[in-house]
MARVO-219581 format. One line per 4 residues: number of its first residue (from 1); for each residue x, y, z of C-alpha. Coordinates in Angstrom, 1 decimal. Example, Ala and Ser with C-alpha at 12.3 -4.5 7.8 and 13.67 -1.06 7.14 Angstrom:
REM residues 2
1 = 12.3,-4.5,7.8 | 13.7,-1.1,7.1
END
This chain:
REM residues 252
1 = 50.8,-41.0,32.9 | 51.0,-44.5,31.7 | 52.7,-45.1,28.1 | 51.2,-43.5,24.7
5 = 50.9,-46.8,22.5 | 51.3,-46.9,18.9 | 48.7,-48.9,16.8 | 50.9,-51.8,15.2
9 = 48.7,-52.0,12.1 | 48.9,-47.9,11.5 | 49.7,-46.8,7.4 | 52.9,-45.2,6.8
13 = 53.4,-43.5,3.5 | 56.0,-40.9,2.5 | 55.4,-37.4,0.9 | 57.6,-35.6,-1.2
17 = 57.9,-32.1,-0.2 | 60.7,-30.8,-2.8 | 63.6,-32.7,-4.7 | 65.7,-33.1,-1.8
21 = 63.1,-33.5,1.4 | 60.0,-35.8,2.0 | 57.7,-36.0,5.0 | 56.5,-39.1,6.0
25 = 52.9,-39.7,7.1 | 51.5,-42.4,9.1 | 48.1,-42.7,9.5 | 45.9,-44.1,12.6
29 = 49.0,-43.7,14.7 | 48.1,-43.9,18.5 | 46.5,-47.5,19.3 | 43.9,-45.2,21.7
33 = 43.8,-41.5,21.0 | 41.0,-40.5,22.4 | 43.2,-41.3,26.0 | 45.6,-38.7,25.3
37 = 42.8,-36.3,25.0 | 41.3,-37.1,28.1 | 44.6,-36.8,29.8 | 45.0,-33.5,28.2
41 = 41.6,-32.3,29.4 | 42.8,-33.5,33.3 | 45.6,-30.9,32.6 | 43.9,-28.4,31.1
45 = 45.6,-25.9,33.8 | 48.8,-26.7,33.2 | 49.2,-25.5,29.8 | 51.7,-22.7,29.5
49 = 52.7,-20.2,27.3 | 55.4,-18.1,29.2 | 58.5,-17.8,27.1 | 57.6,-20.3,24.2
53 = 58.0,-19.3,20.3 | 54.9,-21.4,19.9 | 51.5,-19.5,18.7 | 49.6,-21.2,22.3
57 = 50.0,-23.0,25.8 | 51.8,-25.6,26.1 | 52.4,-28.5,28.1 | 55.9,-30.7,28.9
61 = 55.0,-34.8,28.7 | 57.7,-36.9,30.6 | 59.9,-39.3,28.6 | 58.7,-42.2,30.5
65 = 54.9,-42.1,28.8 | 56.9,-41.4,25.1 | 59.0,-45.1,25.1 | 56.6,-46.4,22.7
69 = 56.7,-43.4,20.2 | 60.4,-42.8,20.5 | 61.0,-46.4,19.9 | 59.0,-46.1,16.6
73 = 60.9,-42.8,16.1 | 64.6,-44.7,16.5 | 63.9,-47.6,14.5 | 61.4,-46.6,11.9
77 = 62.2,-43.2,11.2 | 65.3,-43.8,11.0 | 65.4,-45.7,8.2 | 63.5,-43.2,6.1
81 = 65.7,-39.9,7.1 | 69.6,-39.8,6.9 | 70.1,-40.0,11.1 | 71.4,-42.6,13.1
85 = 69.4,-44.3,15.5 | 71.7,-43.8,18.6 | 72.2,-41.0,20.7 | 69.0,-39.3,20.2
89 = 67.5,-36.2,22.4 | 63.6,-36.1,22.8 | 61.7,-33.5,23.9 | 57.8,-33.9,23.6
93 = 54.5,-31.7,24.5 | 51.4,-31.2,24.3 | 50.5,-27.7,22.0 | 47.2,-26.1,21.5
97 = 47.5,-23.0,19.0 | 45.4,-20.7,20.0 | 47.3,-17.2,19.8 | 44.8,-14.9,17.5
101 = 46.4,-13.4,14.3 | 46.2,-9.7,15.8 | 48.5,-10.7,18.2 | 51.2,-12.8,16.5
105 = 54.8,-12.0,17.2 | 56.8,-10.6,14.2 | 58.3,-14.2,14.0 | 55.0,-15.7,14.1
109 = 53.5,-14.3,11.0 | 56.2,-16.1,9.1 | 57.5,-19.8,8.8 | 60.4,-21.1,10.5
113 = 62.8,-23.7,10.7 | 63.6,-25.8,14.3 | 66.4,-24.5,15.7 | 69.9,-26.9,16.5
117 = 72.4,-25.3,18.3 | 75.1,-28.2,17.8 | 76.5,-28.1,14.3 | 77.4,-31.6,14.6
121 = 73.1,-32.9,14.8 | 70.3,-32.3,13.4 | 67.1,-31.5,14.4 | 63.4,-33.8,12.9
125 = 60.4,-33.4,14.4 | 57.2,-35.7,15.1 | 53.5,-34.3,15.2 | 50.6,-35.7,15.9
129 = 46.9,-34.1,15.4 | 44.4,-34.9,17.9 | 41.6,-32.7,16.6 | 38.5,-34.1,14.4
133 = 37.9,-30.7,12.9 | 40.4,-30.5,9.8 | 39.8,-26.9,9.1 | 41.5,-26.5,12.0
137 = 44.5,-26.9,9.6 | 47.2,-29.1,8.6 | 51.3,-28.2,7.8 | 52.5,-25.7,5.4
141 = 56.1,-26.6,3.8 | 58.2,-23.7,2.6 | 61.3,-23.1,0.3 | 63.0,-19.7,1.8
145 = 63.1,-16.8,-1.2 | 64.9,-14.3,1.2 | 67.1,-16.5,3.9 | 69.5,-14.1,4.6
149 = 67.5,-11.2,5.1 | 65.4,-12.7,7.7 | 68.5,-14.1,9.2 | 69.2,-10.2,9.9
153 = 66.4,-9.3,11.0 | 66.1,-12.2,13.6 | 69.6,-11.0,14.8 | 68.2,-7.3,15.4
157 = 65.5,-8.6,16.7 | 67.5,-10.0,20.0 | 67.9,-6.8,21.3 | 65.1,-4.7,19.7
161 = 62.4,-6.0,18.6 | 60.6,-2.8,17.6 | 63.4,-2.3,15.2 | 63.3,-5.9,13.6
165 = 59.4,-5.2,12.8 | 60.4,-1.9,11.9 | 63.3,-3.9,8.8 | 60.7,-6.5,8.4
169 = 57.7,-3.6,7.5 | 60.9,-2.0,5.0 | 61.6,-5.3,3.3 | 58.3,-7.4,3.1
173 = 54.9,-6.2,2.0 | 53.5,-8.6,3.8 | 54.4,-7.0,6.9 | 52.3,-4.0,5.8
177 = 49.3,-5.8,5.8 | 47.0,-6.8,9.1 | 49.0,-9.6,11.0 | 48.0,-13.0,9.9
181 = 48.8,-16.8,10.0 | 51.6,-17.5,7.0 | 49.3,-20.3,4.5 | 50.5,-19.5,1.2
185 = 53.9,-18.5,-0.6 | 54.3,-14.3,-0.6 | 57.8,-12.3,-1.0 | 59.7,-14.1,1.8
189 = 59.3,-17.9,1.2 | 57.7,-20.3,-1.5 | 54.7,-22.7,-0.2 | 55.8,-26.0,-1.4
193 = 53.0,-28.4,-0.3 | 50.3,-29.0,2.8 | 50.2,-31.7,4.6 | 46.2,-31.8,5.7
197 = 45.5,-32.4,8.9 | 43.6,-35.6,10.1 | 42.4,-37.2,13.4 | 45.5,-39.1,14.8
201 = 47.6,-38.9,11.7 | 51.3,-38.4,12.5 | 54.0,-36.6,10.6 | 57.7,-36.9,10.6
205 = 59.9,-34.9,8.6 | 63.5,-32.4,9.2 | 63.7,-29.7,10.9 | 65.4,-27.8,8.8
209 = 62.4,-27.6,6.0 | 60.9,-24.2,6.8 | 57.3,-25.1,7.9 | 54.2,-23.4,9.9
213 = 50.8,-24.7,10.9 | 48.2,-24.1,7.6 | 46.0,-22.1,10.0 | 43.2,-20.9,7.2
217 = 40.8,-20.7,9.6 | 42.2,-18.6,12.6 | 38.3,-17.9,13.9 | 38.1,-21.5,14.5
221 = 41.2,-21.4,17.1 | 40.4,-22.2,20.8 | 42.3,-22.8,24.0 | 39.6,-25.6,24.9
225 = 41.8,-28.8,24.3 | 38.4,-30.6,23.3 | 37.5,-27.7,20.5 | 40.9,-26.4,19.4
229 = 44.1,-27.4,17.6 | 45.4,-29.9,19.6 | 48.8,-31.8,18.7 | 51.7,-33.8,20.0
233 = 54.9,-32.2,19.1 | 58.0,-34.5,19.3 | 60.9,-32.6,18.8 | 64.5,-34.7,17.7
237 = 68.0,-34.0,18.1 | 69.8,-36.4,16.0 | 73.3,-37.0,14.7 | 73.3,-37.3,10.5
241 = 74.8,-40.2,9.1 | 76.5,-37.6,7.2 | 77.3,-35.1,9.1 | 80.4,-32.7,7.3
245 = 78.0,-32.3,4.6 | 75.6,-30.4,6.2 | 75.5,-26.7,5.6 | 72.9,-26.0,9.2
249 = 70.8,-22.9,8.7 | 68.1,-22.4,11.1 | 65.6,-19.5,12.0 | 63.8,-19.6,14.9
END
């Protein structure tokens, strides 16, 4: 796959999500979308969902086609979010949510944060949409209400998760209610703002803010790249310019 270019004259803006964390938004991002989508269509088959958190297929793009985006990620992004510029770990995919709200995992049917297993980085993440229907949904940003509870439960859950569903069904009335999509604050975490989704918009923001996909419309879903939720997820692994002061809580 040749390299992803990023439009030079795309709109960057920055969203405030709560007193202590923005998102930043940049508008018109890929120089030529509609290419991605095409190559996404060629690959169609080699989506895969086998052993991924995420609600749909998947599919791994090399590093080599990224240069351009993780460029704008080092040098741009870095100046809007407390990381350094060096030493950072990419990993980037294609993601088409498709999974139907009946058959969410536990952990599905609530937000999440990205998980970092070094103490010493931090994780950001990049997405880009490359659908034109927006009620296929934006991002939902979340304070947590119950943090350590869920913690628990995701530590049960390891090793049963029959009995993690069975905590989470105790705890959380949500739980007692038909599976769903997370899109709006309940007992477990606060909705702090949407980011709506738009054709080739990107959005950059930590890792650590608890976050979902606003799925409102779950009927609308599809594992057609051309007619479902189609987006490139760039996941970061990045060392904080400010690293001791970081308390790192993460749910996967």
């Amino acid at each position: 796959m040749s390299t992803i270019q990023i439009n030079p004259s795309a709109t960057i803006r920055r969203e405030p999500i709560s007193e202590e964390h923005c998102c930043v938004i940049v508008d018109d991002f890929l120089l030529e979308p509609k290419k991605l989508i095409d190559f996404a269509v060629r690959h169609a088959g080699d989506f895969d969902s086998v052993q991924s958190s995420y609600p749909g297929p998947l599919l791994r793009i090399d590093a080599s086609a990224m240069a351009d985006i993780y460029r704008f990620i080092r040098f741009s992004m870095a100046r809007q979010f407390p990381f350094h510029k060096g030493g950072l770990d990419f990993w980037s995919y294609l993601a088409i949510v498709a999974v139907r709200p009946s058959d969410l995992s536990y952990l599905q049917r609530i937000c999440h944060t990205d998980p970092e297993r070094n103490p010493r980085r931090a994780p950001y993440a990049a997405l880009i949409y490359l659908f034109e229907n927006e009620d296929l949904g934006g991002t939902g940003f979340y304070r947590w209400k119950e943090l350590e509870i869920v913690k628990q439960i995701e530590a049960v859950g390891r090793e049963d998760p029959d009995k993690a569903l069975a905590l989470l069904h105790e705890h959380f009335p949500t739980y007692r209610r038909p599976s769903h999509y997370m899109t709006e604050s309940n007992e477990i975490a606060e909705l702090l703002t949407t980011i709506p989704a738009r054709f080739n918009r990107m959005i950059f923001y930590s890792g650590d803010v608890p976050h979902s996909g606003a799925i409102t419309s779950p009927e609308l879903l599809s594992r057609d790249v051309q007619q479902g939720r189609l987006t490139l997820n760039v996941f970061v692994s990045a060392i904080p310019q400010q690293p001791d002061r970081r308390q790192h809580e993460s749910v996967e």
